[in-house]
N, C-alpha and C positions, 0 to 999 in steps of 0.2 A: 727422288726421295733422299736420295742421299746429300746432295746439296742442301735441303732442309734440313734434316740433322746436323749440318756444320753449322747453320742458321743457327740454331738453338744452342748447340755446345757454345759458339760463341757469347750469344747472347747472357748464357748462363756464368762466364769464367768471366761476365765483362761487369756482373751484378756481384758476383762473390768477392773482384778485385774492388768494386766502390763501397761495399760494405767493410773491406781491410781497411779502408784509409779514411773513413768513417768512425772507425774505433781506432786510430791513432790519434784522433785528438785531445789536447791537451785540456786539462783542469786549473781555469785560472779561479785564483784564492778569490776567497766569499770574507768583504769585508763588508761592516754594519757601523753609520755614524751615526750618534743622537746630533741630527740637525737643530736641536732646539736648544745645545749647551755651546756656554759660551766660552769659546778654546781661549780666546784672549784673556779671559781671567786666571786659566789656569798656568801658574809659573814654575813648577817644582810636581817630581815624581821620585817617585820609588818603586825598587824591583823587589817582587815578593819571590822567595824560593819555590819551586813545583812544590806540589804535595806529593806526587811520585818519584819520588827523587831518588835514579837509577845509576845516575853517570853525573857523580858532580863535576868532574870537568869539563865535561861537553855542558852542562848547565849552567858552569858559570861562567863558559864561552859565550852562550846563549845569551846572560843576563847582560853580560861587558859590551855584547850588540845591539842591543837594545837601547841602554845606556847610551853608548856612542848616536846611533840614527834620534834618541831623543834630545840628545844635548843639542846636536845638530839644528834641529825643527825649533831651539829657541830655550828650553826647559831646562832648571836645574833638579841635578842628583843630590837626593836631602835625606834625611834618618826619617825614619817609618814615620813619628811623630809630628813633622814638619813637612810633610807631604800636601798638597794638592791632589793627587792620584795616586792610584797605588795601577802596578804593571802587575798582572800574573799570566804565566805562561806554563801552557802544558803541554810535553813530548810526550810522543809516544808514536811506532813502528808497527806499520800496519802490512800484511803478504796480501794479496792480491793474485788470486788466480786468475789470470786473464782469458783462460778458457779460449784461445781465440787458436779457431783450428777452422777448416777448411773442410767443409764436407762436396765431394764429386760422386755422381751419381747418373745416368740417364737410362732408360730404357724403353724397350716399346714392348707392345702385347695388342692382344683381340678383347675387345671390350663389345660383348653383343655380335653386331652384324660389321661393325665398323669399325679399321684400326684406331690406337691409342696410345700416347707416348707417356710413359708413367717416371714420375721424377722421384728419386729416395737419395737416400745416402747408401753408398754401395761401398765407399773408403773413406778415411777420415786424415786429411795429414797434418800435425800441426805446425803451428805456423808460428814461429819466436818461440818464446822464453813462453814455460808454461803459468810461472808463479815471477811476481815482481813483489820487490820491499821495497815503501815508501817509509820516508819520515816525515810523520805528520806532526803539526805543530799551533796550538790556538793560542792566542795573544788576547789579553782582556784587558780592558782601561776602567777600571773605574774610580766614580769620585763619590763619595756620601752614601756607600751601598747601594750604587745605582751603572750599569753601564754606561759611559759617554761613545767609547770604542771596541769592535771585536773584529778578529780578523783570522783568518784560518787557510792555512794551506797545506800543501805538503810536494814534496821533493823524491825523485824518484833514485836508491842508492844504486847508483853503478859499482861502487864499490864499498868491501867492506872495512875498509880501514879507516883509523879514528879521525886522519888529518880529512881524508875525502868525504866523511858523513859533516866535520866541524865547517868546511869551509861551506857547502851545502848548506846545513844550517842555517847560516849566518847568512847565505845569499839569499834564503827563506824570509830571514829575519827581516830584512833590507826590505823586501818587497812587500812582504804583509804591512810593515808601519810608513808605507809609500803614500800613504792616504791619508796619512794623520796631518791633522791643520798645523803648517807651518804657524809659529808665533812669534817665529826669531825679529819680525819686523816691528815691534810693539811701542 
């Protein structure tokens, strides 16, 4: 009997451990192309200010990488009016309770005539950080009041200092406009 119960205690610390590493996986960013437009026509963008505009330095960190990864892919920075595109980008800092605790528990009892091994939560321990902040970050493209591009992720702060959320950011930045049709080759 008791070798059965090591059975099961195992078996149980060996479902709670694949469920942990289960819920560490990562959130890769949700980007959206209009496969029907046509990038090569477009030569010139512009970056529009957030509309929640909380931290204009870290914003116009945001905008100057943008800029950079667009110039890059081909596209020139032009005044609102001479635009092809307009770029709008929205920050915003999202807590996240990650709830992720660990519940042990095992028991046995008389159920009827016949023993029965009853499973509950009997202690709960948790496990990392209770609560995480992300900076989250949407990227929009478009042309003629219409989407061509959108892209959305977010970054998890380890720290809360301005140089570590900017450089973050900006590695944000990098990889949401990863997708956007090179046109440098025109």
């Amino acid at each position: 009997m008791r070798e059965r119960f090591r059975k099961i205690q195992l078996l149980f610390c060996l479902i709670a451990f694949g469920g942990l590493l289960t819920g560490c996986a990562s959130n890769a960013p949700s980007i959206s192309v209009d496969e029907t437009q046509d990038f090569q026509s477009i030569n010139s963008f512009y970056v529009k200010p957030p509309l929640n505009s909380v931290n204009p330095t870290l914003e116009n960190s945001i905008a100057a990488t943008i800029a950079k990864v667009m110039t890059a892919k081909g596209l020139t920075e032009v005044s609102q009016d001479e635009a092809d595109v307009f770029i709008g980008f929205f920050p915003f800092v999202e807590s996240k309770d990650d709830g992720t605790r660990l519940n042990i528990g095992l028991g046995s009892g008389k159920f009827g005539r016949s023993g029965g091994i009853s499973i509950g939560s009997v202690f709960s321990i948790p496990v990392g950080e209770q609560f995480t902040e992300y900076q989250n970050l949407q990227i929009d493209v478009t042309k003629e009041n219409a989407f061509v591009y959108s892209a959305s992720g977010s970054t998890e702060i380890k720290a809360n200092d301005a140089i570590t959320v900017q450089r973050a950011l900006n590695e944000l930045v990098e990889s949401l406009l990863d997708n956007y049709p090179n046109t440098k080759d025109k």
